[in-house]
BAMAR-550716 format. One record per residue (C-alpha): residue in three letters; residue number from 1; x, y, z. Coordinates in Angstrom, 1 decimal. Layout:
BEGIN
{residu: ALA	num: NUM	xx: X	yy: Y	zz: Z}
...
This chain:
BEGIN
{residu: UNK	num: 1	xx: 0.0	yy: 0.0	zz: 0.0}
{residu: UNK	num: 2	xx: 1.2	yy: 3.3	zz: -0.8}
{residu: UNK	num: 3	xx: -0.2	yy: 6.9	zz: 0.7}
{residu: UNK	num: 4	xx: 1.0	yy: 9.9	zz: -0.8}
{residu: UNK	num: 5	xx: 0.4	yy: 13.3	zz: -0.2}
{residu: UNK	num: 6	xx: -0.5	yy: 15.5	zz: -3.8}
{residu: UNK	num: 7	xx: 0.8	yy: 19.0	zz: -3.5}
{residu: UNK	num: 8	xx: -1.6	yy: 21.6	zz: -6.3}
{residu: UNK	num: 9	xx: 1.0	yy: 21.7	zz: -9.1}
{residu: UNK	num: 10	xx: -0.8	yy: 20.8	zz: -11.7}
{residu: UNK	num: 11	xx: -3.4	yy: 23.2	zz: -14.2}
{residu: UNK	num: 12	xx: -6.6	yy: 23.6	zz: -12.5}
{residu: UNK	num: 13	xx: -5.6	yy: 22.3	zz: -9.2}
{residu: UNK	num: 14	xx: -6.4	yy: 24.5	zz: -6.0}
{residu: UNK	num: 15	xx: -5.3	yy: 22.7	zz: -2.9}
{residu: UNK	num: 16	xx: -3.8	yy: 20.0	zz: -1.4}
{residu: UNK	num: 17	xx: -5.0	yy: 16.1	zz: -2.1}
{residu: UNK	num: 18	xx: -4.3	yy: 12.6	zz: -1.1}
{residu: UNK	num: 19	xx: -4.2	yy: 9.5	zz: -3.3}
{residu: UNK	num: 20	xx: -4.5	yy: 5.3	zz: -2.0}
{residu: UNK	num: 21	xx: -2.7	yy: 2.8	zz: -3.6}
{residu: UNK	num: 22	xx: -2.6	yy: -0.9	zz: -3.8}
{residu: UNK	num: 23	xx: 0.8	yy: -2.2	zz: -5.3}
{residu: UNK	num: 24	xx: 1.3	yy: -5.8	zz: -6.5}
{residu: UNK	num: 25	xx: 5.0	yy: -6.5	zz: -7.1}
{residu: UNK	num: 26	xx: 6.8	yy: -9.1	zz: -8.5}
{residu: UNK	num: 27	xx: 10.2	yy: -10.3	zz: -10.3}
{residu: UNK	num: 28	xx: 11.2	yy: -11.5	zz: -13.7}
{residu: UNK	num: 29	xx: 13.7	yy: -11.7	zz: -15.8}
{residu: UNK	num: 30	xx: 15.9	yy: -9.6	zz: -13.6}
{residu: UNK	num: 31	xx: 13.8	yy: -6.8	zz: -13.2}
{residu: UNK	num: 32	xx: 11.0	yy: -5.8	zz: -10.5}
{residu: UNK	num: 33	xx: 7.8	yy: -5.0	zz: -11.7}
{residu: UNK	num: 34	xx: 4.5	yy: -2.6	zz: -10.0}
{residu: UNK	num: 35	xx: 1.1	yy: -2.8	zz: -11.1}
{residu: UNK	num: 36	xx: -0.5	yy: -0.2	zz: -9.1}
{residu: UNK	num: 37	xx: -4.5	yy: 0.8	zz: -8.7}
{residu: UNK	num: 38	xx: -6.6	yy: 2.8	zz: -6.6}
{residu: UNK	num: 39	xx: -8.1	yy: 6.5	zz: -6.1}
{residu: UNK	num: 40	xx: -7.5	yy: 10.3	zz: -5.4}
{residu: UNK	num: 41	xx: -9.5	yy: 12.1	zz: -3.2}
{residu: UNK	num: 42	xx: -9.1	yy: 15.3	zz: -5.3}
{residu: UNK	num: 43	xx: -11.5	yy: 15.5	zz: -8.2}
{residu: UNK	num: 44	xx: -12.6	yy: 11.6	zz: -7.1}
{residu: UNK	num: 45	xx: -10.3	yy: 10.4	zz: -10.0}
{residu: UNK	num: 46	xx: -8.8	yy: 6.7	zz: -10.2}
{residu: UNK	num: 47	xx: -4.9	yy: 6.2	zz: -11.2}
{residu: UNK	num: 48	xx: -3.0	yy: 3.0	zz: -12.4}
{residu: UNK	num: 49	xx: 0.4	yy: 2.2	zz: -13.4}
{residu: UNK	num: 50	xx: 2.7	yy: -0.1	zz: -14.6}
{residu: UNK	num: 51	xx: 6.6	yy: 0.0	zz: -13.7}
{residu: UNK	num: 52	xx: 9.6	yy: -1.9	zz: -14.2}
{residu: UNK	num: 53	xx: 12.8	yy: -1.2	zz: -12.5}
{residu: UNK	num: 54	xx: 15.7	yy: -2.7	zz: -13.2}
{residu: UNK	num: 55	xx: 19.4	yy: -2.3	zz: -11.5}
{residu: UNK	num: 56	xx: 22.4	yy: 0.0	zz: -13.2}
{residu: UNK	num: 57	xx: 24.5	yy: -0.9	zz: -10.1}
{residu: UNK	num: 58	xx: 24.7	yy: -0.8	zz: -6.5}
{residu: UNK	num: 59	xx: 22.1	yy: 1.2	zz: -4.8}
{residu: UNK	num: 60	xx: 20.8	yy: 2.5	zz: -8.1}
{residu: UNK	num: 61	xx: 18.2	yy: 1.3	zz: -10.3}
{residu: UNK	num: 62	xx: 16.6	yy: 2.4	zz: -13.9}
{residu: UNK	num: 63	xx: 13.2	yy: 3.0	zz: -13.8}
{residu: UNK	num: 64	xx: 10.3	yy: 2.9	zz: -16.9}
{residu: UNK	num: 65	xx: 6.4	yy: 3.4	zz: -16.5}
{residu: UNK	num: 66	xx: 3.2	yy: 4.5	zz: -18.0}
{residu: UNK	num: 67	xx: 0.8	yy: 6.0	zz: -15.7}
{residu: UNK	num: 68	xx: -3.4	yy: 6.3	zz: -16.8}
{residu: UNK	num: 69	xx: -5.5	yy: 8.4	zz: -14.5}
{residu: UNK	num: 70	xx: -9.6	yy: 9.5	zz: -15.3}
{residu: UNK	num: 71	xx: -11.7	yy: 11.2	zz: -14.0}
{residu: UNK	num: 72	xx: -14.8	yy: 11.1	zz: -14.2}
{residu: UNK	num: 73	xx: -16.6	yy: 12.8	zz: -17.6}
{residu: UNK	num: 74	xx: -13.3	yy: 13.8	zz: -18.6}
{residu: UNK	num: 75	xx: -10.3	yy: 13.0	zz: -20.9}
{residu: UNK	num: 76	xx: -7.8	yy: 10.3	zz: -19.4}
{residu: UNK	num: 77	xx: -4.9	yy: 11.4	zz: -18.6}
{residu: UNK	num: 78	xx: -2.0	yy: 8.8	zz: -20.0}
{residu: UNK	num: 79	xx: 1.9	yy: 9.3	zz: -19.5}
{residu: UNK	num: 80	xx: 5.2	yy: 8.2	zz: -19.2}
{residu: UNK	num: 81	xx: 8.0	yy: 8.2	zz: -17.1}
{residu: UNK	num: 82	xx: 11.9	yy: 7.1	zz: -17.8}
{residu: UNK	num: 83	xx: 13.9	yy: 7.5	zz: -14.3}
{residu: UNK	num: 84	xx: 16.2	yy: 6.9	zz: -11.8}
{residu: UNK	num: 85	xx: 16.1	yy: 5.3	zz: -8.0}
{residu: UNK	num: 86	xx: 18.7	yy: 5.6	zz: -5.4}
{residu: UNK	num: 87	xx: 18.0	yy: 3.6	zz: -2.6}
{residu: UNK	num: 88	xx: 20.0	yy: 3.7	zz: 1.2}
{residu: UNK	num: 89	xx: 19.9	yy: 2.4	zz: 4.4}
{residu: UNK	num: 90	xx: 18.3	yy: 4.7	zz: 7.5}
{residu: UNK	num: 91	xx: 18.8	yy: 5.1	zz: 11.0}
{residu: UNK	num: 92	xx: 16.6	yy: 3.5	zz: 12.7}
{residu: UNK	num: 93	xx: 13.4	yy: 3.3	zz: 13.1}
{residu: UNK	num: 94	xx: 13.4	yy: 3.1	zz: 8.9}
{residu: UNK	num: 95	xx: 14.7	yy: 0.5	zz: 7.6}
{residu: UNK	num: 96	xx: 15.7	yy: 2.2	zz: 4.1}
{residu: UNK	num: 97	xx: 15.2	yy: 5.7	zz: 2.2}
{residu: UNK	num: 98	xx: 14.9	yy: 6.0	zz: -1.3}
{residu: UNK	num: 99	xx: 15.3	yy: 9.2	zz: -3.8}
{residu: UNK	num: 100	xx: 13.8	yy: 9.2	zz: -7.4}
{residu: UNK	num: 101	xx: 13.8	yy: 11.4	zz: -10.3}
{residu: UNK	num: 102	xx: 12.2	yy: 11.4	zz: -13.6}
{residu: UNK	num: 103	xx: 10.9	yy: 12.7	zz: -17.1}
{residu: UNK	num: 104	xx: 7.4	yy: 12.7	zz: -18.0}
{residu: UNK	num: 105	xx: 6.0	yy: 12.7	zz: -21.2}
{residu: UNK	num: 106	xx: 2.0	yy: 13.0	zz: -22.0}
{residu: UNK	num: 107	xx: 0.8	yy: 10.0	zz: -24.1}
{residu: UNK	num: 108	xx: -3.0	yy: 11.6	zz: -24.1}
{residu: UNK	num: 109	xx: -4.3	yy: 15.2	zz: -24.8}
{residu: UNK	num: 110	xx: -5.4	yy: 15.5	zz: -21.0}
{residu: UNK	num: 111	xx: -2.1	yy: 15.0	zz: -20.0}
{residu: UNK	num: 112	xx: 1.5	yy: 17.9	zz: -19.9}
{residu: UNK	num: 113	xx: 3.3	yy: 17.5	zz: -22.8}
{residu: UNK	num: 114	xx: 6.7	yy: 16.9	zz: -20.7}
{residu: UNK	num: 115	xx: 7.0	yy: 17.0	zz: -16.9}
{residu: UNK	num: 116	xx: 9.6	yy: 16.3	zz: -14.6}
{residu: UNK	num: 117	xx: 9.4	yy: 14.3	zz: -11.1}
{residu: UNK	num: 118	xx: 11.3	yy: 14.0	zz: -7.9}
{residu: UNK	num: 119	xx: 10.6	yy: 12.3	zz: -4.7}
{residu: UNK	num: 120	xx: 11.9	yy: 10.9	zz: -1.4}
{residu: UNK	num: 121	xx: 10.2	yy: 7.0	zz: -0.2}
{residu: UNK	num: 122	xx: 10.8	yy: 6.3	zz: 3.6}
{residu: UNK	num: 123	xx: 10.4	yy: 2.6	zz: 4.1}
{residu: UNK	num: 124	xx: 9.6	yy: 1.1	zz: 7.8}
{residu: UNK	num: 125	xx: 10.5	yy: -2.6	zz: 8.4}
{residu: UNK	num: 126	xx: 7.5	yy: -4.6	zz: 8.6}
{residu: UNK	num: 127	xx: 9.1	yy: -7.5	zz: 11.4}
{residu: UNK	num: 128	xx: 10.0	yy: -5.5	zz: 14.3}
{residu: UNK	num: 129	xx: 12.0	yy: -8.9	zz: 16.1}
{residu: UNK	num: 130	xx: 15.7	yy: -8.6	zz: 16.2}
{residu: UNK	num: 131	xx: 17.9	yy: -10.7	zz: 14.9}
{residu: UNK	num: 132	xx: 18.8	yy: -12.3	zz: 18.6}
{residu: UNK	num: 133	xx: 15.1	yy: -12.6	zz: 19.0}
{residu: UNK	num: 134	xx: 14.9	yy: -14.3	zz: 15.6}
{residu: UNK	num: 135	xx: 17.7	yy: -17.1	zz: 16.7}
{residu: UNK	num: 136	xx: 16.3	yy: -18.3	zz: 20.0}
C-alpha cells in the first residue's frame, strides 16, 4: 500500500489532495515489476500504473512506466516516465530511504506534454523482532 500526499502543481488544481494505492509486485527476468491501482481524493479520479525497474548498479536502479488516470466525464490522462532510483539504508526506526527522479512525457491530450518528477520513499521494516530474537 502506498499513501501519498498530492501538493496543487498541476493546471486547475487548487489545494492539497491525497491519493490510495494498492501495489502488487513481482520479479522477472531480472527486473521488479509494479502494477499499481486505486483512487484520489481530489477530483474523485482513479490512477494505475505499470513500472519496471531494473538495476544499473549498486544502490541505483533504472526505472520505466506508464501511468493512466480518469476522472470522471473527462479526458484520461495517459503518461510516461523514464527515471532513476537511489536507494539507502536509514537510522533507525526506517529500515531504508529511497530518492527518485524522472521525465514525463503525455501520451494523451489531458495530459502535460513533458514534466519532470522527484521524490523521497521512507520505508519502515515490517518485522520489528531482532535478529537475537529471531535465533532463539
Amino acid at each position: 500500500m502506498e499513501l501519498a500526499a498530492i501538493l496543487p502543481t498541476l493546471r486547475g488544481e487548487e489545494r492539497p489532495g491525497g491519493e490510495l494505492v494498492g501495489i502488487l509486485s513481482g520479479r522477472a527476468l531480472g527486473a521488479t515489476y509494479h502494477l499499481n491501482a486505486g483512487a484520489r481524493e481530489r477530483a474523485g479520479s482513479h490512477v494505475g500504473c505499470h513500472r519496471v525497474e531494473h538495476a544499473i548498479g549498486g544502490p541505483l536502479r533504472a526505472v520505466a512506466e506508464v501511468n493512466g488516470k480518469s476522472v470522471r466525464s473527462s479526458r484520461p490522462d495517459n503518461s510516461a516516465l523514464i527515471g532513476a532510483v537511489w536507494s539507502v539504508q536509514a537510522p533507525s526506526p526506517l529500515h531504508e530511504l529511497s530518492f527518485d527522479v524522472g521525465v514525463r512525457r503525455g501520451l494523451s491530450s489531458a495530459a502535460d506534454d513533458w514534466g519532470g518528477t522527484a521524490g523521497v520513499t521512507f520505508a519502515f521494516p515490517w518485522d520489528h523482532t531482532t535478529t537475537e530474537e529471531t535465533t532463539r
